[in-house]
C-alpha positions as CSV (number, residue, x, y, z in Angstrom):
1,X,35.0,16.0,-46.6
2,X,31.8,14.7,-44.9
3,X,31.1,12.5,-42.0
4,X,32.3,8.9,-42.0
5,X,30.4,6.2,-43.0
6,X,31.9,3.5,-40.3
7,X,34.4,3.9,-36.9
8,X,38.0,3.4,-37.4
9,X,40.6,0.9,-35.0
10,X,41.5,3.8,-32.8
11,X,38.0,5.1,-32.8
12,X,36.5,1.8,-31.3
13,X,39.6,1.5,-28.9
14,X,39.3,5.1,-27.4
15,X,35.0,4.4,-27.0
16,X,35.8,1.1,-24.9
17,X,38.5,2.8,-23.2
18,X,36.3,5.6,-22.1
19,X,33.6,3.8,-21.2
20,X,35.4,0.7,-19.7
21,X,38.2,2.6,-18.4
22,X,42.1,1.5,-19.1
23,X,44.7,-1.3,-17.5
24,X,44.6,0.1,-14.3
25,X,40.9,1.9,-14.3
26,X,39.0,4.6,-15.3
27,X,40.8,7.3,-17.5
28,X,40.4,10.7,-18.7
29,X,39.5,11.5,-22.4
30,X,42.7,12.8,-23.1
31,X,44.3,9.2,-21.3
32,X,41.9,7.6,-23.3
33,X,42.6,9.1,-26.6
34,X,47.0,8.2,-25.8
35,X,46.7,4.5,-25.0
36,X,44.1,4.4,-28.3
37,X,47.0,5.1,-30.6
38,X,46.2,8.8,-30.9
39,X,49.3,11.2,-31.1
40,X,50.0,12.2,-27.6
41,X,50.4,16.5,-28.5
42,X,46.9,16.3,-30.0
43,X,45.6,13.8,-27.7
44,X,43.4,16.2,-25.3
45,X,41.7,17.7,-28.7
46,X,41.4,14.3,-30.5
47,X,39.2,13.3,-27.4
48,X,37.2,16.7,-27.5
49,X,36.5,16.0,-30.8
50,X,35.8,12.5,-30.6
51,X,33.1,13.5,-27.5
52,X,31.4,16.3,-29.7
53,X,27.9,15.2,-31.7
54,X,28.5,17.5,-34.3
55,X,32.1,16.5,-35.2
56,X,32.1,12.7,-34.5
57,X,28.1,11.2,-34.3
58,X,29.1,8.0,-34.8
59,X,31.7,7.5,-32.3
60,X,29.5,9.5,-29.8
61,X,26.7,6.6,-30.6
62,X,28.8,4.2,-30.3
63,X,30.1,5.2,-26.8
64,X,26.5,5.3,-26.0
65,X,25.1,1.9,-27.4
66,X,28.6,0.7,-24.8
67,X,27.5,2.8,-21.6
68,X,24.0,1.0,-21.8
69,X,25.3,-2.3,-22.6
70,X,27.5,-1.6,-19.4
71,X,24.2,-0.7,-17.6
72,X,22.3,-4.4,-18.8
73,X,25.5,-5.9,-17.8
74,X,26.0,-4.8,-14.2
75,X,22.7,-4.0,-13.4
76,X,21.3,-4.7,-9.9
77,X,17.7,-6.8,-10.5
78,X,16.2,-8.9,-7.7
79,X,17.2,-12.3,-9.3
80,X,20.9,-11.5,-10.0
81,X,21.3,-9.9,-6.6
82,X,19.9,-12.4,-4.8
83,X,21.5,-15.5,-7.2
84,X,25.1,-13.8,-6.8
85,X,24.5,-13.7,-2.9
86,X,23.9,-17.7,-3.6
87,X,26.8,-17.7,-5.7
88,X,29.0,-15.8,-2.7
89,X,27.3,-18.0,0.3
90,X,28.2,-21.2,-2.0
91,X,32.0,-20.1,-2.4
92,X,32.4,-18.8,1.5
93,X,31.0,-22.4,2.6
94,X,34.2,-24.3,0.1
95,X,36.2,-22.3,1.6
96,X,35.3,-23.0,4.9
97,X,34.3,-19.4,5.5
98,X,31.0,-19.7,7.7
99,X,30.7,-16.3,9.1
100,X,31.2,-14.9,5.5
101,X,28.5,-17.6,4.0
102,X,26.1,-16.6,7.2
103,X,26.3,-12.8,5.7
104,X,25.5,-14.1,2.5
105,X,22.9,-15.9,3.4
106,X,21.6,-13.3,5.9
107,X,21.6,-10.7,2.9
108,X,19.7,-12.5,0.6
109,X,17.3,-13.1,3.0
110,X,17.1,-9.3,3.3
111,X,16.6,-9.0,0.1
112,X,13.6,-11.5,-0.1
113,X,12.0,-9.0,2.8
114,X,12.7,-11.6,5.6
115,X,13.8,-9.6,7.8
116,X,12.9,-6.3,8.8
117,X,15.2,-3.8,10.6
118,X,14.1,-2.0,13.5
119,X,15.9,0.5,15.5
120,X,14.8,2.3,18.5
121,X,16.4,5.3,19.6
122,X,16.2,6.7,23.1
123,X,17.1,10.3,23.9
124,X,17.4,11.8,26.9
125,X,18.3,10.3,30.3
126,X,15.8,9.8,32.9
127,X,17.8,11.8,35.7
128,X,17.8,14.6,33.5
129,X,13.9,14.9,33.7
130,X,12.5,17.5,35.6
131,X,10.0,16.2,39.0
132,X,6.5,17.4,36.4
133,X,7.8,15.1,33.4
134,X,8.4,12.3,35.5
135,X,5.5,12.5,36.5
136,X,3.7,13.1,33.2
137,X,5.5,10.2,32.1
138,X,4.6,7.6,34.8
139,X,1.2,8.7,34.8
140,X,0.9,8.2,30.9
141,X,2.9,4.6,31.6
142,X,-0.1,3.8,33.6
143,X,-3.1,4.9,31.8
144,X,-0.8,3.0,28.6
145,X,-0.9,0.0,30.7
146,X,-3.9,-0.1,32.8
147,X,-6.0,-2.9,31.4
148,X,-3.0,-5.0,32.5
149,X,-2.4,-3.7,35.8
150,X,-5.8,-3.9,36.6
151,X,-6.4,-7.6,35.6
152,X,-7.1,-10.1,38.5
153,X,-6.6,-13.9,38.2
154,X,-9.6,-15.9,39.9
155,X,-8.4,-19.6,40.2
156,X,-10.9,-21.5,37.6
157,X,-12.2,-18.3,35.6
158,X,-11.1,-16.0,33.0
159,X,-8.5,-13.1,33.6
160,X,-11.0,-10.3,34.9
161,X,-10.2,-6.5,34.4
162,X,-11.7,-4.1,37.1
163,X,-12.4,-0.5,36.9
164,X,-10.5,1.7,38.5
165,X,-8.5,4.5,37.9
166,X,-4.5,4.6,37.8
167,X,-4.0,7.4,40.6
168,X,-6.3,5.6,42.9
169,X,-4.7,3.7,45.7
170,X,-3.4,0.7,45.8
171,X,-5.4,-0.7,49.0
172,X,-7.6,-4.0,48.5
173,X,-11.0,-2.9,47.6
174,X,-13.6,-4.1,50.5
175,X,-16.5,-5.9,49.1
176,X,-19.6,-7.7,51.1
177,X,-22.7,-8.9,50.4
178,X,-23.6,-8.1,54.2
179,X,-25.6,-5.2,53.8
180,X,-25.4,-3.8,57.9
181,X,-21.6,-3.7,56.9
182,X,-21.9,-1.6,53.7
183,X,-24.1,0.5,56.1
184,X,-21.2,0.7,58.7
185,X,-18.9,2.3,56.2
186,X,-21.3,5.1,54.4
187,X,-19.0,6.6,51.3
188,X,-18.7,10.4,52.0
189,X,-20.8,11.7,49.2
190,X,-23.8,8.9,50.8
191,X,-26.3,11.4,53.3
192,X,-28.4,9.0,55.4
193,X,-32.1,9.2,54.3
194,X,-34.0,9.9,57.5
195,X,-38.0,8.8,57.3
């Protein structure tokens, strides 16, 4: 008998069926092979056969060559997503539909790397924290943040950042260019030289 050189009617029918689906959607091969015109009894192995390499090669080509012209056709490329956002944005704003043409728009701008989507999630609550991680925590707060804490505004000059350390207190730091009064208040580690 041979293979045939070219598809018949029903074969071309039951390819775009199966790869476009029927009236109301997708359908199975043995669906497919019914609303083609095949006999309904032989339906489920009409399909089989129509599926199989060996048996059918050029309906199974041919339901191939339709799958990737399916792919070209809805496939999702930069320029068609965002010119069919355009196209949605353009129809919601006709219609009067401004939260819809606002989602559009928001989405193709998305898409054109806009907009960038941060999320921060927190775990933990602070009253569950034991006394130590609190204080781990505050104490890495302020090392994280002591070049700010420890900046002082002079009227008329530039922000100024002093040295000192997080943990230290927080009294005003006593400064003179007196010299008797820096001798009034040795530091504790100072030992008087005696001559």
């Amino acid at each position: 008998m041979g293979v045939p050189k070219r598809l018949t009617e029903m074969q071309i029918r039951f390819a775009e069926i199966i790869v476009f689906g029927g009236p109301d959607g997708p359908v199975s091969g043995r669906e497919a092979a019914t609303i083609a015109g095949y006999s309904a009894k032989r339906a489920t192995q009409e399909a089989s056969e129509l599926q199989n390499p060996r048996l059918s090669p050029l309906v199974v080509q041919y339901i191939g060559a339709l799958r990737e012209e399916k792919l070209k056709k809805y496939e999702v490329t930069y320029d068609k997503h965002v010119a069919e956002l355009g196209k949605i944005r353009e129809a919601a704003l006709k219609k009067g539909a401004f939260s819809a043409a606002t989602n559009a728009e928001k989405n193709r701008g998305m898409a054109a790397g806009l907009y960038l989507d941060r999320k921060i999630i927190k775990t933990g609550k602070i009253e569950e924290l034991s006394e130590t991680e609190l204080e781990a925590k505050m104490k890495k707060i302020l090392e994280d943040y002591a070049p700010i804490l420890n900046a002082k505004q002079v009227e008329g000059e530039a922000l100024e950042v002093t040295e000192s350390s997080p943990s230290s207190s927080h009294k005003p730091k006593e400064s003179s260019s007196d010299p008797q009064k820096l001798e009034s208040h040795p530091h504790p580690d100072h030992k008087k030289q005696t001559t």
